[in-house]
C-alpha positions as CSV (number, residue, x, y, z in Angstrom):
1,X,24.4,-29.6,-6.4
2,X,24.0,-33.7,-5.7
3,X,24.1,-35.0,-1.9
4,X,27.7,-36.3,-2.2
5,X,28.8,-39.6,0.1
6,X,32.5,-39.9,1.0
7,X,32.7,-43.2,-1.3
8,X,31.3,-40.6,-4.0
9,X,34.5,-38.3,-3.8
10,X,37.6,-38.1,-6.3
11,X,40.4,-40.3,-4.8
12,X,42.6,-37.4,-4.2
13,X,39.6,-36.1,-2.0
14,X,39.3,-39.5,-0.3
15,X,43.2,-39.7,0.8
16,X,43.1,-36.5,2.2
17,X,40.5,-37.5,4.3
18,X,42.3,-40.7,5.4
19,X,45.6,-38.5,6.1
20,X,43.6,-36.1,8.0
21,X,41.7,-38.9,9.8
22,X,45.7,-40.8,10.5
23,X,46.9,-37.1,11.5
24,X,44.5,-34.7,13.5
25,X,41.4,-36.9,13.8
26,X,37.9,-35.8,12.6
27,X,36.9,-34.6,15.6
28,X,38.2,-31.1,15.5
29,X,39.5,-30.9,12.0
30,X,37.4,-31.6,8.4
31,X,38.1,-30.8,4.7
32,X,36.2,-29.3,2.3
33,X,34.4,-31.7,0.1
34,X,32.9,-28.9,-2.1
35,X,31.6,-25.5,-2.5
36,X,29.1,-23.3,-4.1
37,X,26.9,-19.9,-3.7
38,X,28.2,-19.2,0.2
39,X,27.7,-22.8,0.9
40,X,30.8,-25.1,2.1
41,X,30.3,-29.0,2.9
42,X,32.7,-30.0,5.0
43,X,33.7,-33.5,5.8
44,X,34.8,-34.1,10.2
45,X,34.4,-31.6,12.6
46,X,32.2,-34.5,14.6
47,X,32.5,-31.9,17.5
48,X,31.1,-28.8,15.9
49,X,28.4,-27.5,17.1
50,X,25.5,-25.4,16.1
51,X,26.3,-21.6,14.7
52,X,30.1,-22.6,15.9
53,X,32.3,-20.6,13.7
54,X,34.9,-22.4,11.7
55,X,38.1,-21.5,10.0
56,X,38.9,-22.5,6.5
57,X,42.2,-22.8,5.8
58,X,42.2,-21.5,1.8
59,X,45.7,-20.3,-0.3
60,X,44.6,-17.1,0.0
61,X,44.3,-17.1,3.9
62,X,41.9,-18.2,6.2
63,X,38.1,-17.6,5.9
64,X,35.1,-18.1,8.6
65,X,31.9,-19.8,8.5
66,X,29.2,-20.8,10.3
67,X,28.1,-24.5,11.2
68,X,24.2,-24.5,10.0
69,X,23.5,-27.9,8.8
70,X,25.0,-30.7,11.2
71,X,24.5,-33.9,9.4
72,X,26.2,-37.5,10.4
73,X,29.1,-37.8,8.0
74,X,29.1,-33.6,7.3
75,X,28.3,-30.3,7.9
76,X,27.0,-27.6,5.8
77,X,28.9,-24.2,6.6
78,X,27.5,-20.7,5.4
79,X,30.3,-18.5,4.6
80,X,30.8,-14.7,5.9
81,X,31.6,-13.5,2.8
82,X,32.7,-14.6,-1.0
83,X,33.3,-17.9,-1.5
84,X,35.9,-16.9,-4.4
85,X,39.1,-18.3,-2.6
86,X,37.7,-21.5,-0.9
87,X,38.1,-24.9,-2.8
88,X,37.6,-28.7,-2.4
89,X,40.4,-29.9,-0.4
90,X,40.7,-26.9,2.2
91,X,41.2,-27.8,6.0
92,X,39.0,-26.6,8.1
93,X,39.2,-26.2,11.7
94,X,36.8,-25.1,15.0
95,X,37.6,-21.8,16.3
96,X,36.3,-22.8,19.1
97,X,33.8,-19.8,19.8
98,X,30.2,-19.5,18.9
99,X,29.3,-16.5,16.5
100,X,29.3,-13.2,18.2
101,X,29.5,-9.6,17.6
102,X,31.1,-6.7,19.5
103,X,28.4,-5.3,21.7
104,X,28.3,-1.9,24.0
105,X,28.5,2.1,24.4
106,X,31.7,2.3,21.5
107,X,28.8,1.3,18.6
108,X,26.6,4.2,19.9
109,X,26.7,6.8,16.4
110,X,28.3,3.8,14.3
111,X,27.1,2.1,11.0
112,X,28.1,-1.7,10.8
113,X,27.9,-4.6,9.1
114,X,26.4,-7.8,11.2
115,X,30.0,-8.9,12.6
116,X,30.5,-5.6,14.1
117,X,32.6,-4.0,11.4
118,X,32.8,-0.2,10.4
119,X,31.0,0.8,7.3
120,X,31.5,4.7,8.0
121,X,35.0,4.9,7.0
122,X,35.7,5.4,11.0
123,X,37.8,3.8,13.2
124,X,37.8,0.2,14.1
125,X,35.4,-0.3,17.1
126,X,37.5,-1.4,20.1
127,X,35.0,-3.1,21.9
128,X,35.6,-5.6,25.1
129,X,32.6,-7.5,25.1
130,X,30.8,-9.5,22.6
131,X,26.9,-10.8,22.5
132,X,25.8,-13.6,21.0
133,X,24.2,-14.0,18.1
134,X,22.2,-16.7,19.2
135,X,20.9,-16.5,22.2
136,X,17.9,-18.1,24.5
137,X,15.2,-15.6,25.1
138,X,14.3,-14.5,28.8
139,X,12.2,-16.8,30.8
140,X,8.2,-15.8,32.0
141,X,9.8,-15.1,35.7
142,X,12.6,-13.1,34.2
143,X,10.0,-10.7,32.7
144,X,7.2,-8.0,33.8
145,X,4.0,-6.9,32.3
146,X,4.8,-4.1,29.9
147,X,3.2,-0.8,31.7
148,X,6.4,1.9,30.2
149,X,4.9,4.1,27.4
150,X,7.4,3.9,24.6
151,X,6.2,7.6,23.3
152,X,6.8,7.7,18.9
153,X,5.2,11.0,18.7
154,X,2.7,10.1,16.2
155,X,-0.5,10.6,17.5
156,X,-2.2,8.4,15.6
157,X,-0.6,5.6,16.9
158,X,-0.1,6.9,20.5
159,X,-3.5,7.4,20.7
160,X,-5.0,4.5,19.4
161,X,-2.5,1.4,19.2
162,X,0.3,2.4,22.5
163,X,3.5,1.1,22.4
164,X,5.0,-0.2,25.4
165,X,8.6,-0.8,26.5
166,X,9.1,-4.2,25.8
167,X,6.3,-5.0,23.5
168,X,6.5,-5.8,19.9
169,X,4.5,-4.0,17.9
170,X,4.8,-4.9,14.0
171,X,4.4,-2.4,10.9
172,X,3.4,-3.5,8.0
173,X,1.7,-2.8,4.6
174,X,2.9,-2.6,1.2
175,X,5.8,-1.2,-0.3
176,X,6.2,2.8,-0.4
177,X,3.5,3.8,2.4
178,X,5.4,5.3,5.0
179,X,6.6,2.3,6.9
180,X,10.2,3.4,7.7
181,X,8.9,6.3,8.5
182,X,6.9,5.7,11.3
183,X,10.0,3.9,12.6
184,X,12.3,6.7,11.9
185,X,10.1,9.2,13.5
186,X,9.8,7.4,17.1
187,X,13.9,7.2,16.8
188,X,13.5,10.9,16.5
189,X,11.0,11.4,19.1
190,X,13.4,9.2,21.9
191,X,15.9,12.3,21.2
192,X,13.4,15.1,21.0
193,X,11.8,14.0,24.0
194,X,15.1,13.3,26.2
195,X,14.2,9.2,26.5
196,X,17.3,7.7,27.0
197,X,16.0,5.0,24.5
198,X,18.9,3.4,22.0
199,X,18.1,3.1,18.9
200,X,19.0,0.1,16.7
201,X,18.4,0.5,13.3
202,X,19.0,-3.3,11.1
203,X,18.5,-2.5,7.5
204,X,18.0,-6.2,6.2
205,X,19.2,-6.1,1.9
206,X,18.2,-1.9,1.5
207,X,19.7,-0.1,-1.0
208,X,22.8,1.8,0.7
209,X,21.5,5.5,-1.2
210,X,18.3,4.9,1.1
211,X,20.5,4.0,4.3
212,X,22.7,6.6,3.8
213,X,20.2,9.1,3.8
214,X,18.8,7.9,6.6
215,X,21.7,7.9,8.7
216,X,22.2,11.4,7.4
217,X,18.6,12.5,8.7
218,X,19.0,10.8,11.7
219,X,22.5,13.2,12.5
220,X,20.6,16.2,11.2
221,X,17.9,15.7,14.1
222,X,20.8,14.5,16.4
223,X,19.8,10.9,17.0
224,X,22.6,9.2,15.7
225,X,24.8,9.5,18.8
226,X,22.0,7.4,20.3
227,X,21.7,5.1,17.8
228,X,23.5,2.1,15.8
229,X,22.4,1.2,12.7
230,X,23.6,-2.2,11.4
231,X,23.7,-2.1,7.3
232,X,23.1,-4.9,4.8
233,X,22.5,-4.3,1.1
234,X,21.3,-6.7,-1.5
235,X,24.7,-7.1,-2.6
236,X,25.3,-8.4,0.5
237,X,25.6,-12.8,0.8
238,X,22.5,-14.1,2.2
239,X,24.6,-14.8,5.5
240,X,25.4,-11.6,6.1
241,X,21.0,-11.0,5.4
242,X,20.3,-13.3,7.7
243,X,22.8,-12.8,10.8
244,X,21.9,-8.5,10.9
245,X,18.6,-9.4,12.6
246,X,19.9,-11.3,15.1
247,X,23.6,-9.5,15.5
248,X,21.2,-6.0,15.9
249,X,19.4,-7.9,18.9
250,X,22.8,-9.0,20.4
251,X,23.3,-5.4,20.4
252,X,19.9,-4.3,21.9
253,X,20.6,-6.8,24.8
254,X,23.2,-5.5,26.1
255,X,21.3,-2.5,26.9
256,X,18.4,-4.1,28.3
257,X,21.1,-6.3,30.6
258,X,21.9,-3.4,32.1
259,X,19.5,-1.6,33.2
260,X,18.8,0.6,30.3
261,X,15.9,0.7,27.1
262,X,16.5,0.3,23.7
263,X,14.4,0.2,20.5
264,X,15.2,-2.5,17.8
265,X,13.9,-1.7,14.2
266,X,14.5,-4.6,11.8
267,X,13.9,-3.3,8.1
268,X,12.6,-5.4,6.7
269,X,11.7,-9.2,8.2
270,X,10.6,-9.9,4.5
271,X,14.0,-9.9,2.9
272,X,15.5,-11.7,6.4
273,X,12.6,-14.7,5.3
274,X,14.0,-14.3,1.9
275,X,17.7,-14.7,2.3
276,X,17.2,-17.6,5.2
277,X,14.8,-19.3,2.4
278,X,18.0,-18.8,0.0
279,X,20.3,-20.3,2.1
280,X,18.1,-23.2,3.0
281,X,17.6,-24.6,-0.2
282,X,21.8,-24.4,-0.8
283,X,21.4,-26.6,2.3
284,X,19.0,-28.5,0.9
285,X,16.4,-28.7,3.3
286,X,13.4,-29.9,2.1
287,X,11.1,-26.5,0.8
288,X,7.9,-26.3,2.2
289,X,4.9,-23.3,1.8
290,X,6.3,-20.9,-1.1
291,X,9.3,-22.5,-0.8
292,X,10.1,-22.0,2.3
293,X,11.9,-24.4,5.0
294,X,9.4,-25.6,7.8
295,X,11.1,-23.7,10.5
296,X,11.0,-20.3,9.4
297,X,8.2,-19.5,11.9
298,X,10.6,-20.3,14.6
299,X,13.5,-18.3,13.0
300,X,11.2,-15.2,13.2
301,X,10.1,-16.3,16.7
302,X,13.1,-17.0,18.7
303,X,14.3,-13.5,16.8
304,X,11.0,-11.8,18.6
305,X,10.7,-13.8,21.8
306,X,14.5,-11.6,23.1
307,X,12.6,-8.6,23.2
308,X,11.3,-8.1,26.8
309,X,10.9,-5.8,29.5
310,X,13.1,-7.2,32.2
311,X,11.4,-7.7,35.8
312,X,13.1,-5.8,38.8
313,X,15.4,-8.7,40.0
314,X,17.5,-8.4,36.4
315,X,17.7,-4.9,36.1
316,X,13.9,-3.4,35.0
317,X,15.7,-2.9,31.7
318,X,13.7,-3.3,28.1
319,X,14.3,-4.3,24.6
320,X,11.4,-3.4,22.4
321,X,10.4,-4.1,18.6
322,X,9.3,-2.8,15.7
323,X,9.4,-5.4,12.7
324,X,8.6,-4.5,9.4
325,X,7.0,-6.6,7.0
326,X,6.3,-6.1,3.4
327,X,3.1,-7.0,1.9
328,X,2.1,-7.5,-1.7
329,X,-1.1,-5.7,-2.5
330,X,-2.4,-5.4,1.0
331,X,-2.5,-9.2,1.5
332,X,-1.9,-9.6,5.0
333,X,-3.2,-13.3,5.1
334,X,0.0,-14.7,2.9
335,X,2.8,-16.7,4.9
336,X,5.2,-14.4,6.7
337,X,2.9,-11.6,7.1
338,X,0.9,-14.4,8.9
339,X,3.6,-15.9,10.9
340,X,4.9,-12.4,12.1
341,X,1.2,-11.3,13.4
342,X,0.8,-14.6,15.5
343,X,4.1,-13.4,17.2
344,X,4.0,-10.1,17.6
345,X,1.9,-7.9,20.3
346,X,-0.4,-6.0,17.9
347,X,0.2,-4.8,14.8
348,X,0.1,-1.0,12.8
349,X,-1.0,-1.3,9.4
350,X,-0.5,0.7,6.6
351,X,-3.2,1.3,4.0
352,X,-2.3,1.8,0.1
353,X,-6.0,3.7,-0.5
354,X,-5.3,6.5,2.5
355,X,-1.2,7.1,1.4
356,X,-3.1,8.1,-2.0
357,X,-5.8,9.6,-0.8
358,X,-3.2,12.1,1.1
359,X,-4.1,10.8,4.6
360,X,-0.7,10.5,6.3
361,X,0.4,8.4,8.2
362,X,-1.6,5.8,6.6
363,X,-2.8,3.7,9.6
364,X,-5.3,1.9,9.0
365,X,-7.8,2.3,12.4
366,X,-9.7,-1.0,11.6
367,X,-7.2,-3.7,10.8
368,X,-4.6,-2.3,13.5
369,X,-4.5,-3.0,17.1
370,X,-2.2,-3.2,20.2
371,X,-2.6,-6.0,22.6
372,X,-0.8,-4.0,25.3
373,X,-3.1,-1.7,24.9
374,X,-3.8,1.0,27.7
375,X,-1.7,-0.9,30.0
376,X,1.3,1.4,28.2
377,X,-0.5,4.5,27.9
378,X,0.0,8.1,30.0
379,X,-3.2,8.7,31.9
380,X,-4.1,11.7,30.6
381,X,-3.4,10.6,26.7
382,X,-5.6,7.0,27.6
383,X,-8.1,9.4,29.3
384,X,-9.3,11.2,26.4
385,X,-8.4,8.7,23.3
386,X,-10.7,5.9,24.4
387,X,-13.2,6.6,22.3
388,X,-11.2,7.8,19.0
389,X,-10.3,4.4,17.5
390,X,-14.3,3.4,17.4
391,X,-15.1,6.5,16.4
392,X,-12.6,6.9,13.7
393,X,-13.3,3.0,12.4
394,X,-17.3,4.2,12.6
395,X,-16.6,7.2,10.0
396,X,-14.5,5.7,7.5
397,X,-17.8,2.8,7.2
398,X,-20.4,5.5,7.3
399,X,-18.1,8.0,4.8
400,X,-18.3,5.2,2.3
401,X,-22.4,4.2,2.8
402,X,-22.8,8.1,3.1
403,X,-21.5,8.1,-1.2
404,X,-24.7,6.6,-2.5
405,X,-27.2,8.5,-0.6
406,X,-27.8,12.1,0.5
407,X,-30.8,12.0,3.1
408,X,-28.8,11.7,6.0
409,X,-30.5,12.0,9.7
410,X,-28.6,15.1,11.7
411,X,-27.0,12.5,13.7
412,X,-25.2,10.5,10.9
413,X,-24.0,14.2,9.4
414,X,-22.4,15.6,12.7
415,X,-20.5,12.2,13.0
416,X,-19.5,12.4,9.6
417,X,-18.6,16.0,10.2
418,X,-16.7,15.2,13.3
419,X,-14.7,12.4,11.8
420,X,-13.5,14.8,8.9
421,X,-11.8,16.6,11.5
422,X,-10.9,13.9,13.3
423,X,-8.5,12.4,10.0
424,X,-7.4,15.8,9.2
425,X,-6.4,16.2,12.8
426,X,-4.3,13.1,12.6
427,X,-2.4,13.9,9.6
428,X,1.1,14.6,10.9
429,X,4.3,15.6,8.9
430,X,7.2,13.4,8.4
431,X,10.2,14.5,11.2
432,X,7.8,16.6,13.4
433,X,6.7,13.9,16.4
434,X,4.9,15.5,19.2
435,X,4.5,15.7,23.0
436,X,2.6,14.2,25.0
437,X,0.6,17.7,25.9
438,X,0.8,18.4,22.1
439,X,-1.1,15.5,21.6
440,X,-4.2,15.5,24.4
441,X,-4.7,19.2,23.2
442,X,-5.2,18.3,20.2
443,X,-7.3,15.4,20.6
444,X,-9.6,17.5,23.2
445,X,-10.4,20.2,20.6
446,X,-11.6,18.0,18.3
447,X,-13.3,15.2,20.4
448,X,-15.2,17.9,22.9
449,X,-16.4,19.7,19.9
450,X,-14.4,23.0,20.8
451,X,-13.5,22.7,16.7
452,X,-17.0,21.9,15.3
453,X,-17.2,25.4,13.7
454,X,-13.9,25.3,11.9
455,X,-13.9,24.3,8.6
456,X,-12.3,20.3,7.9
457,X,-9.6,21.6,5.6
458,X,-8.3,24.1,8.0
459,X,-8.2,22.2,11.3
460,X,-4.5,21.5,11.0
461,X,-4.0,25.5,10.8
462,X,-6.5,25.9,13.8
463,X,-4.2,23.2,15.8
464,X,-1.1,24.7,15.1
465,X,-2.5,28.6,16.5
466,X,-3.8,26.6,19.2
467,X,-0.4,24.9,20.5
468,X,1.5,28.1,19.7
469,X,-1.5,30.2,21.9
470,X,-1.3,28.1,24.9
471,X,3.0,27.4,24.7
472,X,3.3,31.1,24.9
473,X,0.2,31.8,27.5
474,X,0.7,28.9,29.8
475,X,3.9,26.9,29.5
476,X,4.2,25.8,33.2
477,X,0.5,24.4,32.6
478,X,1.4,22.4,29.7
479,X,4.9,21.1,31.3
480,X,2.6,19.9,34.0
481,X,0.7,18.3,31.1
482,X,3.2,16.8,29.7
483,X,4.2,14.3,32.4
484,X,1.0,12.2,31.3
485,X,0.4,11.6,35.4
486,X,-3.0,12.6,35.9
487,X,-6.3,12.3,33.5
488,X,-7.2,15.9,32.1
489,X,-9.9,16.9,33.7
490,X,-8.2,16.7,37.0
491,X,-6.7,20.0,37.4
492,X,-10.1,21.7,36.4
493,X,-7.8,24.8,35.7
494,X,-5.9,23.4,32.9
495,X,-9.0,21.8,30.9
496,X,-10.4,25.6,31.4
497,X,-7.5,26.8,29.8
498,X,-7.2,24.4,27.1
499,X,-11.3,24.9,26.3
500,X,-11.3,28.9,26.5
501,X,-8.4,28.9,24.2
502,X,-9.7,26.5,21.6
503,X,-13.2,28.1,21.7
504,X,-11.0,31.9,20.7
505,X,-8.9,30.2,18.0
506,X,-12.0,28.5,16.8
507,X,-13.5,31.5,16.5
508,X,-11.4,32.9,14.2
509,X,-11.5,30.3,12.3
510,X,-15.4,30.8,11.7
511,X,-16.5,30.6,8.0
């Protein structure tokens, strides 16, 4: 599609303009000059503003866009749907609002599209306030240090790279390793574990079979009526792509503005990059790296920057993130993966080589890292996991030098030994997130050596006779536990009773 100037268009195009310009004025009122793939240009409108929404007049009714490009003589408009009835020629006027969704409590349990409308065949959501869908991000004074543990219930990731309330935390890795998964398991863990966390789910261009049965999971384990999920499929128009995002934030902020927590999930920022690239070069700005426009670092940045944990004075209420990003062939150095890192607070990476190799999840304990850090950790989880990232990293390097040589010293075998237990220890099932006592159990066995006896391929049977032993025997110690208040070792009674019980089931274990 050419650039088109006004002394470029037909003469019937021109006279409309003229008797729109004699009529209304320009200011407030424009014409469509022509149309194409979502895109309308629109000629007037000197008063619209950015993401203003603006009504197109058409035969078949009116239809709404979105004021992207503003140029001197036009604007380019994205359309919020087909562009089937919209033709050179069509008034257009401001509707004098920016875009904005329906936000609050009535799209708690709800699937929607980006502008807020049902997707579940339920009612219409009668909502009385409405977020924007851009919006500034919270100033420095308007924020506090993120010190909230935002539990998911994977240990892995508890343990080694915390997640705070506030912080955003990025998962990424290639396609089919378990990303969603680990998202979808700390929705369930905000349930299991009585948070009070909302959940926003923003599937960005997923297949609806995949959303659907995600939805249906998520009511199975009874976290939808926490949780909205905002759906997009790749039948979607790019618009709709790239407003979910940011209309799932909207969402999220209306939590965090008052006083609550909520948890945003965007699935996946790849496709969001994708569709905004799409819709860029239909508005002809000039491509740049792999096509895309200069500013896509800022449209994943001002996306990021809204999540926040809120300081006292607004409320002490938090908005935290979990991007996902899709890599191709573990290459985390290409463009978005790289843009996404450099804005996010640490990031949890998934490695192809474990998923196969049957280690799940498949977090890779060199390449991932949290820069919150232990600042969003329990005490008693931080106070015996310090060491297990080193040591974990340590064992996967010596397991491979280990391959091409068999005289090894005693020390190199026992940490070989001890870091077989230690990955078989932090496999974890899909859907079964654990507690915070669950967890520092489990870690203790292994790291004080209570488990050296028992045989790598059974430590996950010697875990679960452990937790079931010391729920039964000594519930009101493990509730205590479970508040993540004191470092274990405190109460010298409790790490007695953890040690004499994993010593007995170890024993059993004995080959």
């Amino acid at each position: 599609m050419a650039d088109i100037t006004v002394t470029e268009l037909s003469d019937e195009l021109r006279q409309a303009i003229a008797q729109l310009e004699v009529s209304e004025g320009l200011e407030k009122v424009g014409i469509v000059t022509r149309v194409g793939d979502g895109v309308a240009w629109v000629h007037g409108l000197r008063e619209a503003g950015y993401s203003e929404v603006l009504e197109i007049q058409t035969a078949e009714g009116v239809v709404e866009a979105f004021a992207l490009n503003l140029m001197e003589d036009e604007i380019g408009a994205v359309l919020l749907g087909s562009d089937q009835g919209v033709s050179a020629g069509d008034k257009v006027k401001l509707k004098g609002e920016v875009l904005s969704v329906p936000v609050g409590e009535e799209l708690l349990g709800r699937v929607v599209n980006p502008l807020g409308e049902p997707l579940d065949g339920g009612p219409a959501i009668k909502s009385k306030q409405r977020g924007l869908v851009e919006r500034e991000a919270i100033g420095v004074m308007g924020r506090k240090s993120v010190h909230e543990p935002l539990m998911t219930g994977i240990m892995s990731v508890d343990a080694m790279f915390p997640i705070g309330r506030g912080q955003r935390e990025l998962i990424i890795g290639d396609r089919q390793t378990g990303k969603t998964a680990i998202a979808l398991d700390t929705m369930i863990n905000q349930a299991r574990q009585k948070t009070g966390v909302v959940n926003i789910y923003v599937a960005v261009g997923q297949k609806l079979s995949k959303i659907a049965r995600l939805v249906e999971r998520l009511k199975s384990e009874g976290v939808m009526d926490q949780t909205i999920v905002v759906a997009t499929s790749p039948s979607d128009p790019a618009s709709l792509l790239y407003l979910a995002p940011y209309a799932g934030t909207a969402m999220g902020e209306y939590f965090r503005d008052n006083s609550k927590h909520a948890l945003m999930i965007y699935d996946d920022l790849t496709k969001h990059a994708v569709a905004y690239r799409q819709m860029s070069l239909l508005l002809r700005r000039p491509p740049g790296r792999e096509a895309f426009p200069g500013d896509v670092f800022y449209l994943h940045s001002r996306l990021l920057e809204r999540s926040a944990k809120l300081s006292d004075e607004l409320g002490a209420g938090s908005l935290t993130a979990l991007p996902i990003i899709e890599t191709q062939a573990g290459d985390i150095s290409a463009y978005i993966p790289t843009n996404v890192i450099s804005i996010t607070d640490g990031q949890i990476f998934m490695e192809t080589d474990l998923f196969y190799q049957g280690i799940r999840p498949a977090i890779s304990a060199g390449l991932s890292v949290s820069r919150v850090g232990g600042a969003a950790q329990t005490k008693t989880l931080k106070s015996v996991s310090g060491n297990l990232k080193l040591g974990l990293s340590q064992f996967r390097e010596l397991a491979s030098f280990a391959q091409f040589g068999s005289d090894l010293d005693a020390e190199t075998k026992a940490q070989i030994e001890r870091g077989q237990r230690l990955t078989e220890l932090l496999k974890q099932p899909q859907y079964q997130p654990m507690s915070v006592w669950e967890q520092v159990v489990s870690i203790v066995a292994v790291s004080e050596g209570y488990f050296d006896e028992v045989p790598a391929a059974k430590i996950k049977d010697a875990q679960a006779d452990l937790l079931a032993r010391l729920w039964t025997n000594h519930k009101a110690e493990m509730k205590a536990l479970n508040r993540g208040d004191k470092k274990f070792g405190e109460d010298k009674s409790t790490a007695k009773i953890v040690k004499d019980a994993a010593l007995a089931v170890a024993k059993g274990f004995e080959d």
